[in-house]
N, C-alpha and C positions, 0 to 999 in steps of 0.2 A: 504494500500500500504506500502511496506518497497523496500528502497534506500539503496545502498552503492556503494559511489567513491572513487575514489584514480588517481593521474597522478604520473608519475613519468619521468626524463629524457630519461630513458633509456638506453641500455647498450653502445652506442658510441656520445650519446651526452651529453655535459658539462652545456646546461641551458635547458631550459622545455619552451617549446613556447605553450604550450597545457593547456585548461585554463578551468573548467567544476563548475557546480552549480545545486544547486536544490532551489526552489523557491513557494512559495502556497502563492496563492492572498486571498482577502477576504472572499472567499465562498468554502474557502478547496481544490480549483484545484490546482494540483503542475502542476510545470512546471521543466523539467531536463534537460537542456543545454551544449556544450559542443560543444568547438570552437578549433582551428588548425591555428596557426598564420603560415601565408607561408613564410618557412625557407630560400627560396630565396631571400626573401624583409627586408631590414630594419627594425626593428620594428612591428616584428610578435606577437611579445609577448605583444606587447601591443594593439595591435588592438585584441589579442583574449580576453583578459581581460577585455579593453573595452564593447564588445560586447555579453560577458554573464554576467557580471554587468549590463549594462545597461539594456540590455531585458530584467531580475530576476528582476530588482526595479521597470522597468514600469509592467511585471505581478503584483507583488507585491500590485501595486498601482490600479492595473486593477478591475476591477467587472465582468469580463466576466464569466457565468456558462455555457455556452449551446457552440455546438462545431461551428456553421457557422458564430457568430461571433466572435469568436476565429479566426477563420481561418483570416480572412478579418484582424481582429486586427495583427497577424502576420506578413501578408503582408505591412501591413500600418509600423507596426515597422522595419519591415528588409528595405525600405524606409529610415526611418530617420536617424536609423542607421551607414546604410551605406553614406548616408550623413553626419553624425557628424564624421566620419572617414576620409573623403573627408577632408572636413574642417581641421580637425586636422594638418592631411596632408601637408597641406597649407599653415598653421601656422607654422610647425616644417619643417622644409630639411632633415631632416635623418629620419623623417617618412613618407616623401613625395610618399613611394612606398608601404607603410603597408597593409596587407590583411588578410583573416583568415580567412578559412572555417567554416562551421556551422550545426550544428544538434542539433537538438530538438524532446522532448515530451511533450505535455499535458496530463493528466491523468483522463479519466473523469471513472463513474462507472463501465462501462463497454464498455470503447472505448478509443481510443487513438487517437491522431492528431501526426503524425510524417512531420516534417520538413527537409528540409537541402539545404545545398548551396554546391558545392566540393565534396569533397571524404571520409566525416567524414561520421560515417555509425550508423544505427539504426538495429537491429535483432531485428526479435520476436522469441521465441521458445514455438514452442505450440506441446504437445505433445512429438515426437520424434523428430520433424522437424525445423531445424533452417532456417526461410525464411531472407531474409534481404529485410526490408522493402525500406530504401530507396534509390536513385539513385547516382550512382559514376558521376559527373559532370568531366568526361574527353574526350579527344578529341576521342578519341578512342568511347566510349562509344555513344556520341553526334553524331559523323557520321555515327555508328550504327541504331540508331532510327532514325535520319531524312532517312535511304535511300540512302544515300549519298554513303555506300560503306558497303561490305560485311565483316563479321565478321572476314573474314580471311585476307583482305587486311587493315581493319582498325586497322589489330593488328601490320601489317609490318607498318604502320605509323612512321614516325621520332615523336619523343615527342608521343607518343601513349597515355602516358599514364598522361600526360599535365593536369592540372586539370583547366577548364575553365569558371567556376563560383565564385566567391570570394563575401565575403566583403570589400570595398575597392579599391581603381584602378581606376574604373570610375565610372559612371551612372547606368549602367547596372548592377542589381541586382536579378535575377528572382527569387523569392524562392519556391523549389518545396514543394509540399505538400498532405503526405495522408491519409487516415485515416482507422483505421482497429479495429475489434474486441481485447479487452483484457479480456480473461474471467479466472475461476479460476484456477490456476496450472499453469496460462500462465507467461513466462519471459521475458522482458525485456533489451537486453544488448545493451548501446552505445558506441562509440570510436572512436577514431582518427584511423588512417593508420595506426600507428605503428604498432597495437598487429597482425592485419590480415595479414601485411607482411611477418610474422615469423611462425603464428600456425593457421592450417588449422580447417575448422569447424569443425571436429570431437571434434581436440582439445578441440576448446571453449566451447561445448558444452558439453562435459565430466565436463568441470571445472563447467561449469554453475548448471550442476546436483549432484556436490558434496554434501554428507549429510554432512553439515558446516554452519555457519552463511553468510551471503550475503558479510559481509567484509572479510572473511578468501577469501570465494571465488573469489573474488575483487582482495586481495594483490596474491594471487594462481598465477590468471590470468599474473598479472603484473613481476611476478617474473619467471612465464615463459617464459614469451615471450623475458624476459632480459637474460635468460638463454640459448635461442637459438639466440642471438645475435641482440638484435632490433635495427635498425639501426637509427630510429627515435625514439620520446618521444612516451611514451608509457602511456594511460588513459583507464580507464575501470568502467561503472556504468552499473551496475544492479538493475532493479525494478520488485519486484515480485507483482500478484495482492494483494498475503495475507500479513499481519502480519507476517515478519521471526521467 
């Protein structure tokens, strides 16, 4: 496997609430992380730092090889987690409102476990095909799969686009999760909201097939999407299966 990240503020913000990691426990699984402290609340920036520190040291610290208890250990982490957030919370007033979305990868031989809480996003690119693995947690989206309301009236939604899953805030933490083939030539991209805001999947996926090392590709990414005006922080990791 070869990794390269980079965040950056972006081209209309002044701090970086975007906060990413890569991480291998004992038995060679990495783990790639990357969190979205929400820029409405207090203290974004620390609850996303919190929370891929903390998950990177407990994998770290972890023994898990095989992917079903992986999953289960996830679960169990984004749990205490979001509980040690709570608490913080509790303790400080000015963090009392702190949150931060979440995505994840494990990396096994030939499989991946992808995570997320919100609207920080996971791609695969296999082949020609950039799929996005995992799910936008907004309201828009949420009243789309329950049923609740058709794709055309859930877009006229006020706050449509509301992101309503966090770490942080209250109890309720659900974390989705899935898992899919990584096989060879296959890639990798995670992110925050920002880059998707500004450059559409051809873009990214142009950039991701650049003949370049994984970090040219990486800063490429980021310095485009600051060039078409990102209005939020902007983070970009790439994992390819091979050796770059």
């Amino acid at each position: 496997m070869a990794i390269a990240y980079h965040t950056d503020p972006g081209a209309k913000r002044p701090d970086n609430q975007d906060y990413v990691g890569a991480f291998t426990n004992s038995f060679g699984r990495t783990m790639v992380i990357v969190a979205d402290g929400v820029t409405s609340n207090e203290g974004g920036e620390v609850a996303s730092a919190m929370t891929v520190e903390h998950f990177g040291h407990a994998w770290e610290s972890s023994q898990l090889e095989t992917i079903v208890p992986t999953i289960e250990w996830l679960k169990n982490q984004t749990i205490i987690e979001n509980q040690t957030i709570l608490e913080a919370g509790q303790r400080f007033e000015e963090l009392s409102e702190m949150a931060t979305t979440l995505v994840l990868t494990v990396l096994f031989d030939d499989q991946i476990v992808v995570a997320n809480l919100g609207d920080s996003k996971a791609f695969l690119l296999h082949g020609d095909e950039l799929t996005q693995l995992s799910f936008d947690h907004t309201l828009k989206n949420e009243m789309i799969r329950s049923g609740a309301l058709s794709a055309e009236s859930a877009s006229n939604l006020p706050n449509a686009r509301s992101v309503t899953r966090f770490l942080g805030v209250d109890q309720h933490a659900s974390l989705e999760v899935v898992q899919h083939e990584f096989v060879e030539d296959d890639m990798l991209f995670l992110t925050t909201d920002g880059i998707t805001k500004v450059l559409t999947q051809d873009e990214i996926k142009a950039t991701m097939r650049l003949e370049a090392s994984l970090d040219i590709r990486v800063f490429d990414m980021i310095q485009q999407a600051n060039n078409h005006g990102a209005p939020d922080n902007v983070t970009a990791v790439l994992v390819t299966h091979e050796k770059d």
